[in-house]
KEMAR-418104 format. One record per residue (C-alpha): residue number from 1; z, x, y. Coordinates in steps of 0.001 Angstrom, whole numbers, always signed. Layout:
! KEMAR-418104
num|c3|c1|c2
NUM|Z|X|Y
...
END
This chain:
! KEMAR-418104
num|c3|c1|c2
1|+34534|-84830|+70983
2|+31197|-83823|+69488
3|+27636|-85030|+70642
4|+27749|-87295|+66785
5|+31158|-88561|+67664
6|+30576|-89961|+70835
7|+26926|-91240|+69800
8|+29050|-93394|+66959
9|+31283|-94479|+69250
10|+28820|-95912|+71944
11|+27102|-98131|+69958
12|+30543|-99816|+68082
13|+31467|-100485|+71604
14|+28391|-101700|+72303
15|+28514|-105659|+72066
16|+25328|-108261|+71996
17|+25844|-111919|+71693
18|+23938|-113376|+68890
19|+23134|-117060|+67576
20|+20988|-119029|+64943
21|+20093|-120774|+67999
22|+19046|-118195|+70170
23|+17712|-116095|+67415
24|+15526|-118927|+66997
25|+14492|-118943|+70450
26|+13617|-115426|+70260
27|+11115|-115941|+67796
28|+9352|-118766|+69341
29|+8959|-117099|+72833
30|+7390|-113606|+71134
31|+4841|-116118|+68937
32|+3995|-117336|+71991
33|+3427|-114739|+73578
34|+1408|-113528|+70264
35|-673|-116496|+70716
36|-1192|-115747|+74565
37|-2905|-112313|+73792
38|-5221|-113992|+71548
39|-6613|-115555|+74618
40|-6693|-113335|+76783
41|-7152|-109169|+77380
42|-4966|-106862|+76100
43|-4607|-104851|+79179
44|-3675|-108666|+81460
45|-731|-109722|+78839
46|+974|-106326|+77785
47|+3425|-106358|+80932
48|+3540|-110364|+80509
49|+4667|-109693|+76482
50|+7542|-107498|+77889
51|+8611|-109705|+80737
52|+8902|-112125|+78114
53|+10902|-110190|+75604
54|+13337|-109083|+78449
55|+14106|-112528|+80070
56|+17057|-114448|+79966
57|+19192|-114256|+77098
58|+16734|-111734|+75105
59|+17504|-109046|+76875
60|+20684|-108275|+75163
61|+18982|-107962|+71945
62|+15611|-106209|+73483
63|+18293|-103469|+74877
64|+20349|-103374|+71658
65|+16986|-102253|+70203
66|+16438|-99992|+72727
67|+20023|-98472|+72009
68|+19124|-98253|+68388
69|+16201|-96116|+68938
70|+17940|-93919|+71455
71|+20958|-93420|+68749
72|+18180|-92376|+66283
73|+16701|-89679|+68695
74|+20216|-88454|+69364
75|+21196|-88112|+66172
76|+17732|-86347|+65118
77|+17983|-84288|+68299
78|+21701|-83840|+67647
79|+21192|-82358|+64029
80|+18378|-79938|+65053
81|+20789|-78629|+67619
82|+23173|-78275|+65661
83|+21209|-76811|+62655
84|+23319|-73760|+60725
85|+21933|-70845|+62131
86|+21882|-67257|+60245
87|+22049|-64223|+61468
88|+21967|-60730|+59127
89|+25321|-59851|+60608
90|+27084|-63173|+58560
91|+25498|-61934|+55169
92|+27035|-58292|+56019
93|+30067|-58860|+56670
94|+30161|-61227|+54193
95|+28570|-58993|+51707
96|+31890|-56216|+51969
97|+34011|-58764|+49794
98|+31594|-58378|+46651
99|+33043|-55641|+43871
100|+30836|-56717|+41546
101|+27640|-58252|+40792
102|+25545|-59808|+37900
103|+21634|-60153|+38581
104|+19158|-61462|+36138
105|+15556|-61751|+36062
106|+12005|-60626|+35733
107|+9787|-57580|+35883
108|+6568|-58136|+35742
109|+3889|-54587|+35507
110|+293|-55944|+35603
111|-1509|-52994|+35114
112|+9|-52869|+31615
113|+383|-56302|+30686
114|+4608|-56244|+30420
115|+6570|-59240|+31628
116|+10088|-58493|+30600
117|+13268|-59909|+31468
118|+15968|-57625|+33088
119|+19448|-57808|+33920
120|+21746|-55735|+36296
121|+25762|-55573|+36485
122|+27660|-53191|+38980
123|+30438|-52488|+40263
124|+30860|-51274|+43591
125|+31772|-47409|+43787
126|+34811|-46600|+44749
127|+34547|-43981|+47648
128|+31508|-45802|+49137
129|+31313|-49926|+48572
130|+27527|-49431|+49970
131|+26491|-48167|+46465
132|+27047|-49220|+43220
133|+29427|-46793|+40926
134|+29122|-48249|+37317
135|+25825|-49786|+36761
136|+24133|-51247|+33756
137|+20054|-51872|+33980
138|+18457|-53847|+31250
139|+14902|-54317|+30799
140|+13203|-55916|+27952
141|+14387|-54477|+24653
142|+12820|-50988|+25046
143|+14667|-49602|+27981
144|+18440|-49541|+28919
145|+20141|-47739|+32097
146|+23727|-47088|+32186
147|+25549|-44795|+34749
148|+29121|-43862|+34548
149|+31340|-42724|+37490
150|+33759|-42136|+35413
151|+31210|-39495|+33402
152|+28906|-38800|+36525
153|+26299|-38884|+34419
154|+23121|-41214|+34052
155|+21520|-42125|+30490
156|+18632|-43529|+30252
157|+17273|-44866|+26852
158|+13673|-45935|+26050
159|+11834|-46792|+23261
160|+8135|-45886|+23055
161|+5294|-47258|+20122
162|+3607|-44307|+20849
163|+4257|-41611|+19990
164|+6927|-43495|+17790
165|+10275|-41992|+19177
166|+13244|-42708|+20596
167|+14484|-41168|+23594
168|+17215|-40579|+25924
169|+17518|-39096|+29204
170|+20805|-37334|+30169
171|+21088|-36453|+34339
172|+24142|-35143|+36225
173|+25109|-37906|+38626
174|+24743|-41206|+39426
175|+20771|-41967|+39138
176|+20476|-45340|+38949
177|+17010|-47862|+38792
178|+16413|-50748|+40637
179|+18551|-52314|+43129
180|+22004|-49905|+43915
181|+24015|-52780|+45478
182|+23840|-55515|+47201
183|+25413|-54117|+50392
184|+25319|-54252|+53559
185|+23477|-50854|+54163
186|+20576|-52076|+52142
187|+19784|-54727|+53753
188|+20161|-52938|+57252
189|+17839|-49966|+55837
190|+15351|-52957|+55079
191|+15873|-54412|+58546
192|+14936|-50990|+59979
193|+11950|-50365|+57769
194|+10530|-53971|+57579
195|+7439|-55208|+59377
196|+6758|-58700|+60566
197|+10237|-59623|+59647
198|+10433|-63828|+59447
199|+13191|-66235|+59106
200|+12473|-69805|+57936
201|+14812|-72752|+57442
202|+14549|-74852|+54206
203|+16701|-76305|+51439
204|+16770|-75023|+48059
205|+14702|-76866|+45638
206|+17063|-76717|+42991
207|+20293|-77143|+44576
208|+19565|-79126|+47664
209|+21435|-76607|+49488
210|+20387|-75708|+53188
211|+18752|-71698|+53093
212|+17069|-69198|+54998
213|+14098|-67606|+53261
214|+13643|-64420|+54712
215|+10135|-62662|+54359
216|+8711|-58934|+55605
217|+6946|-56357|+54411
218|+9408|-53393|+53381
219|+9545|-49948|+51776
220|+6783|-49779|+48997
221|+8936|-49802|+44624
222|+6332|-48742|+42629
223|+3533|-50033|+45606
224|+5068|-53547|+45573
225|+6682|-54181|+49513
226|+6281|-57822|+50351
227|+9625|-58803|+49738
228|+11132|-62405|+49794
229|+15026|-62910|+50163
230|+16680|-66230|+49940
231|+19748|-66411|+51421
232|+22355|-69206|+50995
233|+23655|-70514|+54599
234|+26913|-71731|+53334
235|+28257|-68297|+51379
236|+26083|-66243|+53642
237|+25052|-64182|+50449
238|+21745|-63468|+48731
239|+20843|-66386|+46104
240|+17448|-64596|+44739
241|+15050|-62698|+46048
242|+10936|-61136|+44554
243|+8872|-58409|+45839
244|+5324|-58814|+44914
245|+1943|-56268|+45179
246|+132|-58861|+47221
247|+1033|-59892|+50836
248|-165|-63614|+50261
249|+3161|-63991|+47619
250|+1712|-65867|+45163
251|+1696|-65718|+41476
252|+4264|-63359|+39304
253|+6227|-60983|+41572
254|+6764|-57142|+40363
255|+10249|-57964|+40527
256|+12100|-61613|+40725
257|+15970|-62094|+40571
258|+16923|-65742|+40120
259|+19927|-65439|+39226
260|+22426|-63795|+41027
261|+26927|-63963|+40497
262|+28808|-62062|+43121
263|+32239|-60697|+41472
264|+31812|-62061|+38148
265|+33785|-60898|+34953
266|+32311|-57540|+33840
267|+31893|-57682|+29440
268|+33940|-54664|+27980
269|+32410|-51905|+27441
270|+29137|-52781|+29785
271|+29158|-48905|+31143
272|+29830|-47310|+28056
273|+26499|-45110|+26215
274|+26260|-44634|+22713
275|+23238|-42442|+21766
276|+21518|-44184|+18920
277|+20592|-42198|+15951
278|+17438|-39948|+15714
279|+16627|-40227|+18841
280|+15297|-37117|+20920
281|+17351|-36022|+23510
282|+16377|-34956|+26844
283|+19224|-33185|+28802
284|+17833|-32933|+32136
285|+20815|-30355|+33406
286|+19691|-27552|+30936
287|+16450|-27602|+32655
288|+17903|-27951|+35829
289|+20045|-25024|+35408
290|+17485|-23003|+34381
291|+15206|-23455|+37019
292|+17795|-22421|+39447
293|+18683|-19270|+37448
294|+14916|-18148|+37449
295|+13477|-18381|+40538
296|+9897|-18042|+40792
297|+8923|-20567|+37695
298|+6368|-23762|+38220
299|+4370|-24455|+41075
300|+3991|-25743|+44143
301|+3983|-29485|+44677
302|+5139|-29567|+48292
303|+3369|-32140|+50373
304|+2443|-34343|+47003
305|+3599|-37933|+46029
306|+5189|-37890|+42933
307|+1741|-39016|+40726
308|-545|-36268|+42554
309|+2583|-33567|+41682
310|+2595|-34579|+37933
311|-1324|-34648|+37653
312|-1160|-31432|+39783
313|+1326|-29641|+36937
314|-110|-31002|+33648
315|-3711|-29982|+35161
316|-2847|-25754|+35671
317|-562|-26242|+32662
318|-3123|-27043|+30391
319|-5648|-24604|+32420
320|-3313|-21748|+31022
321|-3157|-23055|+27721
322|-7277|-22978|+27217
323|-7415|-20018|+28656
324|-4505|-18664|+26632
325|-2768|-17146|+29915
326|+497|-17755|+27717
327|+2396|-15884|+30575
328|+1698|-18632|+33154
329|+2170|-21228|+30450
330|+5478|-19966|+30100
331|+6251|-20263|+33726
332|+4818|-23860|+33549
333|+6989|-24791|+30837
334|+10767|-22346|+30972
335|+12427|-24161|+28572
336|+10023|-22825|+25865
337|+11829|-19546|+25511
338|+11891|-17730|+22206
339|+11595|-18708|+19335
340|+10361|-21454|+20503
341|+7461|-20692|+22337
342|+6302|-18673|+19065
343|+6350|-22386|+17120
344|+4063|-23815|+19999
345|+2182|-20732|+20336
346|+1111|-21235|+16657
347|+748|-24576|+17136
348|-1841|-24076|+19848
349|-3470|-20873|+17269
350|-4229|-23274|+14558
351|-6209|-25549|+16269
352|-7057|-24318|+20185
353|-6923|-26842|+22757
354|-10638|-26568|+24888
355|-10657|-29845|+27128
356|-8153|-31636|+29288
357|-10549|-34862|+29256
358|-8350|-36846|+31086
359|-4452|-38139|+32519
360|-4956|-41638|+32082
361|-1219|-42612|+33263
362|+1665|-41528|+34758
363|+4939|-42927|+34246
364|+8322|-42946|+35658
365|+7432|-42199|+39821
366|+10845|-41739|+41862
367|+12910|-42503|+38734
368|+15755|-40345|+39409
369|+17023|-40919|+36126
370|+14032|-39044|+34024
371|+11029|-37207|+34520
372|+7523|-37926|+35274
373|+5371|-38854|+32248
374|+1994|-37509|+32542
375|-165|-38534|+29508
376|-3008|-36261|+28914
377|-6278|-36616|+26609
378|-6326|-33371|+25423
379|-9739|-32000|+22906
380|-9680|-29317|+20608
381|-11772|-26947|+18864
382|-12453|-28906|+16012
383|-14299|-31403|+18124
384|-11104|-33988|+17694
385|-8838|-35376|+21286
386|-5629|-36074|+21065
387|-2844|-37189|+23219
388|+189|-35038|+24839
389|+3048|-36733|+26498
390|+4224|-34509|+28970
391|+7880|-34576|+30789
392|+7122|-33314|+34135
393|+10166|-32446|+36552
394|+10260|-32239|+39960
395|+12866|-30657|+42205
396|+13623|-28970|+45478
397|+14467|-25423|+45504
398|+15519|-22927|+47832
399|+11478|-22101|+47792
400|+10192|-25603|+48461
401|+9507|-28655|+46198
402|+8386|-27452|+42535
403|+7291|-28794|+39686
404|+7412|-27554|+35616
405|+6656|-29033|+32540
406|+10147|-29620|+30823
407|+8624|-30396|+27505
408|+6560|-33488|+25498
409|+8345|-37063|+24682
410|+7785|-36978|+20419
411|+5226|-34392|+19073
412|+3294|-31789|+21584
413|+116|-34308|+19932
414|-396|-37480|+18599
415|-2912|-39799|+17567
416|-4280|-42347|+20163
417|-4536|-44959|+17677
END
């Protein structure tokens, strides 16, 4: 029989005899015994007031109390016990039934002012359940992610202001952004990696549900590691989870799901890329390809995080450009074979470039699914700056960790404004 059970039991067995007349007797003895301390110290009549309660017939009802207040403990006691406890082995295991998933919230970049919603659907992939094989990431209007196992391939559409283009990424394999799945493994990896790793009991605001919130600092996605997971103590599974910049937690988080369905119906069609019209494509494999069939091009990046490689390549690419060392331009950038490097060579003629003023941002850091974005300030011999969006791409070779300059996103220059 449980502790509850037999705590229910014992008092419905317990009997106290009970009258008007006796109830009435009750009262009078504890008024008089009110009206004794009046008279007298507090410290003389405290064990009198008790011997008074306790006497005679009262003590039935004196213990029943007692007996109520013992019941109450228990059952307090009893339910802390017996509190549903949570341990990262339940979620994994129970985690290896989910095929699918649907996740739907916010990204929030406050360096340049974006709060967007996003949405995520997967499917688990079918040689390994611990990452995701279709996978569909929305974000805002101006960006879509779609990889297909089916294709193993990996497009990636944005939409930029400026310049004002269109364009869409093409990668061999399955590149995907933002979380892979929900498995198991990742949450182990994040076990492994965290710091100051806390669990804390609560119920769910919303649903009234009881939850453990867990909290730790984890790997850095795009600098944000203080990561929040709720997880629901029934199911076992995730419910929502944030990562935000700031250790404290408070205000917008860099990334918030709130909503998240574990096998849901998948809409038709969800993995399926169509690539709109006029937009410019960027076929990451032809660059790929070349760079391993001409060894020797780029530079060195080995060492660098992915921002200090970019800055590193746009800086000696433009070097070579003022300087009109076309040859190590050329080796910079290897996709600008004939005839076209005689287009951007008379580009570069009609107007030299003479200043690199500055790389205000850089865009796209460990996405696998694109290159790095360096913009660059760029002045020219007229006296007039412009801007240059460079794709920068970084990859490991048989030589070491390289980087080259696979071309510009829109024009080779546009106007700032």
């Amino acid at each position: 029989m449980k502790p509850r059970d037999r705590i229910e039991r014992f008092v419905a067995d317990t009997k106290i005899d009970t009258s008007d007349k006796r109830d009435r007797q009750v009262l009078g003895e504890v008024l008089q015994a009110h009206k004794d301390s009046r008279q007298g110290t507090s410290q003389e009549l405290q064990p009198h007031i008790w011997r008074i309660i306790m006497n005679g017939n009262t003590r039935k009802l004196a213990a029943a109390a007692g007996v109520i207040l013992a019941v109450a403990l228990l059952i307090t006691m009893s339910d802390w016990m017996t509190r549903p406890a949570w341990a990262l082995a339940q979620t994994i295991e129970a985690l290896k039934e989910v095929k699918a998933i649907y996740i739907a919230g916010r990204v929030h970049y406050p360096d340049r002012q974006i709060d967007a919603e996003i949405e995520i659907w997967a499917t688990a992939h079918t040689d390994d359940p611990a990452v995701s094989g279709d996978f569909r990431y929305r974000e805002g209007d101006d960006h879509l992610c779609i990889a297909s196992e089916r294709e193993n391939l990996t497009y990636v559409y944005d939409q930029y202001s400026k310049p004002n283009v269109n364009v869409v990424y093409i990668t061999e394999g399955l590149n995907r952004r933002g979380p892979i799945f929900p498995s198991g493994d990742m949450l182990e990896e994040f076990k492994k990696a965290a710091e100051n790793w806390q669990e804390e009991y609560r119920t769910d605001p919303a649903t009234g549900r009881p939850c453990v919130y867990v909290t730790f600092a984890g790997p850095a996605v795009n600098t944000a590691r203080y990561w929040q997971i709720q997880i629901d103590l029934q199911t076992k599974l995730p419910v929502r989870a944030a990562v935000w910049f700031d250790e404290p937690r408070q205000g917008k988080p860099h990334y918030e799901y709130t909503d998240v369905q574990y096998n849901p119906t998948i809409p038709e069609d969800s993995f399926k890329f169509s690539i709109p019209t006029g937009a410019q494509i960027i076929d990451c494999r032809i660059l790929r390809k070349r760079i391993e069939g001409v060894p020797g091009v780029g530079v060195s990046v080995a060492g660098l995080s992915c921002e200090e490689a970019g800055k590193k390549v746009a800086q000696a690419y433009w070097q070579a450009v003022i300087a009109q060392d076309w040859g190590t331009a050329q080796n910079l950038r290897p996709l600008a074979t004939d005839p076209a490097w005689d287009e951007l060579a008379a580009l570069y003629a009609a107007n030299p470039p003479t200043e690199l003023v500055a790389i205000p941002t850089i865009n796209h850091l460990n996405d696998p699914g694109t290159f790095v974005e360096v913009c660059c300030v760029v002045r020219f011999k007229d006296g007039a700056t412009r801007r240059s969006l460079l794709n920068v791409d970084l990859k490991e070779t048989a030589g070491g960790r390289i980087g080259v300059v696979a071309g510009t996103i829109g024009p080779d220059f546009y106007e700032a404004n």
